[in-house]
C-alpha positions in Angstrom: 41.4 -43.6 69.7 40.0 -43.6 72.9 43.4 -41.6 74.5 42.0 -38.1 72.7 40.8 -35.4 75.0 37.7 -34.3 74.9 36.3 -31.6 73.3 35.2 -28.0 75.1 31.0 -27.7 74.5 29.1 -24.7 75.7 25.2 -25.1 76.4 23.4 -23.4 74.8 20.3 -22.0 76.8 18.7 -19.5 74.5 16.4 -19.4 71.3 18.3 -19.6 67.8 16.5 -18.1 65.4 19.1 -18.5 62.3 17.0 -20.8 59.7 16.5 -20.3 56.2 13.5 -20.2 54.3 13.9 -22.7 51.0 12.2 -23.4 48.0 9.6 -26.7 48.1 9.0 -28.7 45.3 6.2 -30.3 46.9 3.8 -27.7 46.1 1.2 -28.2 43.5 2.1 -27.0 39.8 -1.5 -25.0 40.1 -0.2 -23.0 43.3 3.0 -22.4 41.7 1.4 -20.9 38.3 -1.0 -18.9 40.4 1.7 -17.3 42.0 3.5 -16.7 39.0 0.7 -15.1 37.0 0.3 -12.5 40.5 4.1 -11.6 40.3 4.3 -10.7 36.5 2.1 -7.9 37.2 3.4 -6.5 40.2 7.4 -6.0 38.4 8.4 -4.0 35.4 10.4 -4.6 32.6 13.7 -3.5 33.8 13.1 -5.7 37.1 12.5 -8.6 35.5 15.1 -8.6 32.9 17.0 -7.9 36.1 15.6 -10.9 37.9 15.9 -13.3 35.2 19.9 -12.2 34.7 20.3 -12.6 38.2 18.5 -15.6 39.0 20.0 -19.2 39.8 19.2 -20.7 36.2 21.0 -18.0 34.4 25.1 -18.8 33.5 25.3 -17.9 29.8 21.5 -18.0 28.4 18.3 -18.3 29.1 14.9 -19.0 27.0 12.8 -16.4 27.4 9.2 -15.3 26.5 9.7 -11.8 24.9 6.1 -10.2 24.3 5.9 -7.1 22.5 3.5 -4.5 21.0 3.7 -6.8 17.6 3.9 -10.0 18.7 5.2 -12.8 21.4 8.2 -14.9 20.8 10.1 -17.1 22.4 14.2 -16.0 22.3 17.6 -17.5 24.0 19.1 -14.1 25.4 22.8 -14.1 26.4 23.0 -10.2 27.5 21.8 -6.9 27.9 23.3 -3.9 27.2 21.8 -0.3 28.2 19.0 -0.3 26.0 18.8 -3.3 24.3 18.7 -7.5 25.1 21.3 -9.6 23.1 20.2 -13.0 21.9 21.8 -15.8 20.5 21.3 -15.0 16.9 22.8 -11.3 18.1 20.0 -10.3 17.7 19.2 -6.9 19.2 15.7 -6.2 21.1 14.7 -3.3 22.5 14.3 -3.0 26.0 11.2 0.0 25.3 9.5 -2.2 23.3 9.1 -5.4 25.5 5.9 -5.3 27.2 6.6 -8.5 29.6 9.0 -10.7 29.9 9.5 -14.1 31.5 11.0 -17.6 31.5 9.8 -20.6 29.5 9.4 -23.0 31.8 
């Protein structure tokens, strides 16, 4: 082993600034629901039904908090068309009805 060449290295004599920011788990579950309770209001609907499709939990369905004019339930949705959200009991839900919308967690 010791008859290989050696590899080519550059030095590198500047700042790298290529990191990425990640998600920690070590933050208190109080932080993390205060933050969640300021980011419901700041979306609407059509963003977070958005967000939730398009979010790294989402592969076929998700459980869902659905609150409407009527009521609040909680639903397994597997799609969405234009106006409406599909749920696993093909179920069809308005999408101009829903007041909020967000993951059970």
């Amino acid at each position: 082993m010791s008859d290989l060449p050696r590899m080519y290295h550059n030095k590198i004599e500047k700042d790298l600034n290529n990191n990425k920011k990640v998600f920690s788990t070590l933050e208190k579950e109080e932080e993390r629901r205060s933050i969640n309770i300021n980011n419901k209001n700041n979306y609407t609907v059509e963003q977070k039904i958005y967000n939730i499709f398009n979010s790294p939990n989402y592969i076929y369905k998700i459980d869902v908090v659905i609150v409407t004019d009527t009521s609040k339930e909680i639903k397994r949705i597997v799609g969405k068309t234009k106006t409406n959200l599909i749920t696993m009991d093909n179920e069809y839900i308005p999408i101009n009805t829903i007041r909020d919308i967000y993951i059970v967690r």
